[in-house]
Phi, psi and omega in degrees: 000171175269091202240126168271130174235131152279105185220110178276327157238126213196091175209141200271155197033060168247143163271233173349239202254343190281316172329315240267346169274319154274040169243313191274346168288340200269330164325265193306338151284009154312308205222015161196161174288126182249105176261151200195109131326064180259160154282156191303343181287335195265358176314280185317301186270012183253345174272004152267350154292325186301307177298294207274345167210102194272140183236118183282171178086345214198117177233117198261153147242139192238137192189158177204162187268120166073017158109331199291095176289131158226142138311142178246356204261002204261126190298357170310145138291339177281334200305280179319343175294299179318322200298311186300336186312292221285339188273292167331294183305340228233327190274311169296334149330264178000288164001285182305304216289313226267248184026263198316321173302333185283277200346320197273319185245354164077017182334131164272320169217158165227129194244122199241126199260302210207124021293159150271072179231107169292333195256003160210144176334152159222125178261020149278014196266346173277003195252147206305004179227185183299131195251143137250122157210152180123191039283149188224119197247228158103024174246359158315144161227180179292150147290154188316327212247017166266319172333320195301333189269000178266176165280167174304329151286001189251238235312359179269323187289329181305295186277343154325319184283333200260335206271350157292295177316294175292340169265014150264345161289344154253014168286108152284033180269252211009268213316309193298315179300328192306316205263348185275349207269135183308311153201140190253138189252138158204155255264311180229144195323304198300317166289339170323279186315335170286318160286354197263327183282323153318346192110019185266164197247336146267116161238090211243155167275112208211118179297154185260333224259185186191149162221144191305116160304338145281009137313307184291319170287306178328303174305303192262041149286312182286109215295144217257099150004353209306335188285162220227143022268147185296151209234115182265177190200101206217138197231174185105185207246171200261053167260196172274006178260342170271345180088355164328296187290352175269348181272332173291316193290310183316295203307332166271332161295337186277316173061058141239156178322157141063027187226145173244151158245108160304123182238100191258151185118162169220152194150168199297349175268010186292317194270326159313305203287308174327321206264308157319304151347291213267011166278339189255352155089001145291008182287346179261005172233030172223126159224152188249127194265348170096170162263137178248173196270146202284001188243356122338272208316332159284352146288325182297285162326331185296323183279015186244166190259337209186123193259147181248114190218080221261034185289135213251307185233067158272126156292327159214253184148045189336283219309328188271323165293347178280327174295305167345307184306303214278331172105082164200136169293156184226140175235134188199151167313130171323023212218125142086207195298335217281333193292344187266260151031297180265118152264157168300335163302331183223031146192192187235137184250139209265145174300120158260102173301258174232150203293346183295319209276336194299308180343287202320305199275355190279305178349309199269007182280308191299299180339282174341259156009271180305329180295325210237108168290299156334304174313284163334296158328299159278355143281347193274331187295313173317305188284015180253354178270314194280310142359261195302340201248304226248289215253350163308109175327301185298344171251014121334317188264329184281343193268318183265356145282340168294325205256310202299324179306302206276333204258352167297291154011256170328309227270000000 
């Protein structure tokens, strides 16, 4: 088949949503002709993949609205004030060239992949044949009652984010992308729940995020442990929404013997988790590694037993499938992508209630853990089965050709 994607972000050996736009075009040109919609920053490097590894089938349009190129991946604050402008404008952009393109090649679906933002529009959901979209997530939130423990600026940001959200939810570009899409995937119950209250009429729950099989081989190269100290592990950037300090707390409530809790990342929240430590009398058994390069950072997990991953709104959650891959059991809050992601087979996922009781419980999940070596074992052998089963790009891909087939079908 003929398939147009929306990939505003879309670049090879990328992580986050720029992985996940390019994994799912190269995917889908496995099994049908792929044309794809991006922006000129992502230029340079997918055309340089392209000489080194030619993908037959997959065909980039490169476009920006009025000319205007921005990085989006730049660490500016204005870059970042600007990128939704610029992503808002770039879909309408999209808009025009696809048009002329249906006209010219005659798509059978169009699939709008990245951003993975439920609360602004794809006006390629106007063009006369079958929309897909997402997976799209972003209805996630912190719960209320976790708020005591942000600052007063964590709690501005928080509502800036709800209050960005609800006027996108009354946009009638959206409610028009909601009711044109044929079916929608999104990332977690909670943006479900959100589109279903807009009008949407298909909704399935489908993770954005994927790993490379060579990844997946890799990972589960890495020998499984018994020697002490036992080692925890919490990776991501040190914000407040990630849930560090609730991993510190567990971790000094659990008082074991013989353990370390490790934390990789960087972010505003780096001079709060240090001061915490050392107010919670753990700071000579926790240590923080800064941010490192992903294949440090996957060393660092090699030596550790459990990954601790305490995120209050993650729409997905690459670090808990590389832990699965790797055989290390995951422990996370009941919330959001890690909750799709994680089963009662390979980790344990904790009720975020109120922030005492998550405390309590990730504490008795880590006890645990670290005592029952079996426990371990066999969660970890589950999570290298669902990895693979679930979360593999290829199998993935066979699975979003599976879905183009039924909805040409239908159609």
């Amino acid at each position: 088949m003929k398939i147009l994607i929306s990939a505003y972000a879309c670049e090879p050996n990328r992580g986050s949503e720029p992985g996940v736009g390019w994994n799912v075009v190269r995917e889908a040109s496995k099994y049908n002709q792929v044309w794809v919609l991006t922006s000129n920053c992502h230029r340079s490097s997918i055309e340089t993949e392209l000489k080194i590894n030619k993908i037959s089938n997959l065909n980039f349009i490169y476009l920006d609205p009025f000319g205007w190129k921005i990085d989006w991946s730049s660490k500016g604050k204005w870059t970042q004030n600007l990128v939704h402008l610029h992503y808002y404008l770039w879909q309408i952009w999209a808009y025009f060239v696809s048009r002329s393109l249906h006209q010219e090649i005659g798509f059978d679906i169009v699939h709008h992949v990245t951003y993975v933002k439920y609360s602004s529009p794809s006006f390629l959901s106007l063009l006369p044949i079958p929309f897909i979209w997402g997976p799209v997530g972003g209805g996630e939130s912190a719960p209320k009652s976790f708020w005591k423990d942000f600052s007063l600026g964590d709690k501005i940001y928080e509502s800036i984010r709800h209050l960005a959200r609800s006027l996108g939810e009354i946009d009638p570009s959206v409610h028009i992308t909601v009711k044109r899409s044929t079916i929608i995937q999104t990332t977690t119950e909670d943006t479900a729940k959100r589109l279903y209250k807009m009008g949407a009429k298909s909704v399935e729950i489908s993770s954005e995020s994927g790993l490379p099989e060579e990844d997946i081989l890799s990972l589960s190269k890495y020998e499984i442990s018994d020697d002490y100290p036992f080692r925890f592990i919490s990776m991501g950037r040190l914000l407040h929404w990630k849930g560090f300090h609730l991993g510190l707390r567990a971790f000094a409530q659990a008082n074991l013997i013989n353990a370390e809790y490790w934390i990789l990342g960087d972010g505003s929240q780096k001079k709060q988790l240090h001061a915490l430590a050392q107010k919670l009398e753990i700071a000579d058994r926790v240590k923080f590694w800064g941010r490192l390069p992903r294949e440090q950072s996957l060393e660092k997990l090699r030596e550790c037993h459990v990954l601790v991953h305490p995120s209050l709104h993650d729409s997905g959650g690459w670090v808990c499938m590389e832990a699965m891959a790797a055989a290390r059991p995951v422990i996370c809050l009941d919330l959001g992508g890690p909750a799709v992601q994680v089963t009662d087979k390979t980790g344990f996922k904790i009720h975020a209630g109120t922030p005492e009781q998550a405390v309590l419980d990730i504490a008795k999940a880590m006890t645990c853990l670290a005592k029952d070596s079996e426990l371990r074992l066999c969660m970890g052998k589950a999570g290298q089965k669902r990895v693979k089963e679930a979360f593999s790009w290829k199998s993935k891909g066979l699975k979003l050709s599976n879905l183009y087939q039924e909805i040409a079908n239908i159609e």
